[in-house]
C-alpha positions in Angstrom: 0.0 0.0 0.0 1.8 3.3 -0.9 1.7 5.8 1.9 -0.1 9.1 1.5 1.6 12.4 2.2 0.3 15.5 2.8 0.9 18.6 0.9 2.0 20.2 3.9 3.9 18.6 6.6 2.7 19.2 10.7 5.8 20.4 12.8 5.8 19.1 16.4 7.3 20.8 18.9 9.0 18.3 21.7 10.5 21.5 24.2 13.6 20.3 25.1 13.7 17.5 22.7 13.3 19.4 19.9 10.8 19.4 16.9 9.7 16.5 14.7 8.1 16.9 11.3 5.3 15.0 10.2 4.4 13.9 6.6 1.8 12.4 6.8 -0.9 9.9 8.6 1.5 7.3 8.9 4.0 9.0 10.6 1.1 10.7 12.3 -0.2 7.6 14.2 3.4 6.4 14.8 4.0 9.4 16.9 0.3 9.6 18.4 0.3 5.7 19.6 4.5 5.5 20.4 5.2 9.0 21.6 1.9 11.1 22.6 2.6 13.0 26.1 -1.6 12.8 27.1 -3.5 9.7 25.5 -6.9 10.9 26.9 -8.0 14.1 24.9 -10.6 13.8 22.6 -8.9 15.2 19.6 -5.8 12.2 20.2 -8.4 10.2 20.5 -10.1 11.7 17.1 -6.6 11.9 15.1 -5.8 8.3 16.1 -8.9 7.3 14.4 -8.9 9.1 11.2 -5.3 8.2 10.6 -6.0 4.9 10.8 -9.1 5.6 8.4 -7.1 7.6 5.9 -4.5 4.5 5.7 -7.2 2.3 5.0 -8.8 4.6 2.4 -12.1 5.7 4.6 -11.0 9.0 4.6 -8.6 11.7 3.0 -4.7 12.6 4.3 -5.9 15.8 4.4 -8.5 15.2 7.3 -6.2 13.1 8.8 -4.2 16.1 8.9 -6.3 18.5 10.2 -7.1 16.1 13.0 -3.7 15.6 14.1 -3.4 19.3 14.2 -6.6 19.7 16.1 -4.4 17.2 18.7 -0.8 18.8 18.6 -3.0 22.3 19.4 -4.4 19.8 22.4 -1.1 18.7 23.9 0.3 22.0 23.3 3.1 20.7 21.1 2.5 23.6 18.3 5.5 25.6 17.5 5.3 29.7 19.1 
């Protein structure tokens, strides 16, 4: 199955441990189920889901990406 990319990749800011740059819902669930400071919030919870959807061709890359933006904004991993 080829991967889908988005057009424009999600930087993640890790404080201390610098930033990450995410290119699409792959990546995106890697980080979200291996990595993800807060596992509770509903939009982790909501970004989780649709990535796995947009892998399996239920939904776009593109709301898979706004999703996992909706849950960086969440954990408050957004670059100032």
């Amino acid at each position: 199955m080829p991967q889908a990319s988005w057009q424009k990749p999600v930087r993640v800011a890790f404080g201390q441990l610098g930033t990450e740059v995410i290119n699409g819902p792959f990546e995106a669930l890697a980080l979200l189920t291996d990595r993800w400071p807060d596992m509770r919030g509903p939009h982790f919870v909501k970004a989780r889901s649709v990535c796995r959807a947009a892998l399996d061709g239920r939904r776009s890359p593109e709301e898979a990406r706004q999703q996992f933006e909706q849950a960086v904004s969440e954990a408050q991993l957004h670059l100032n």
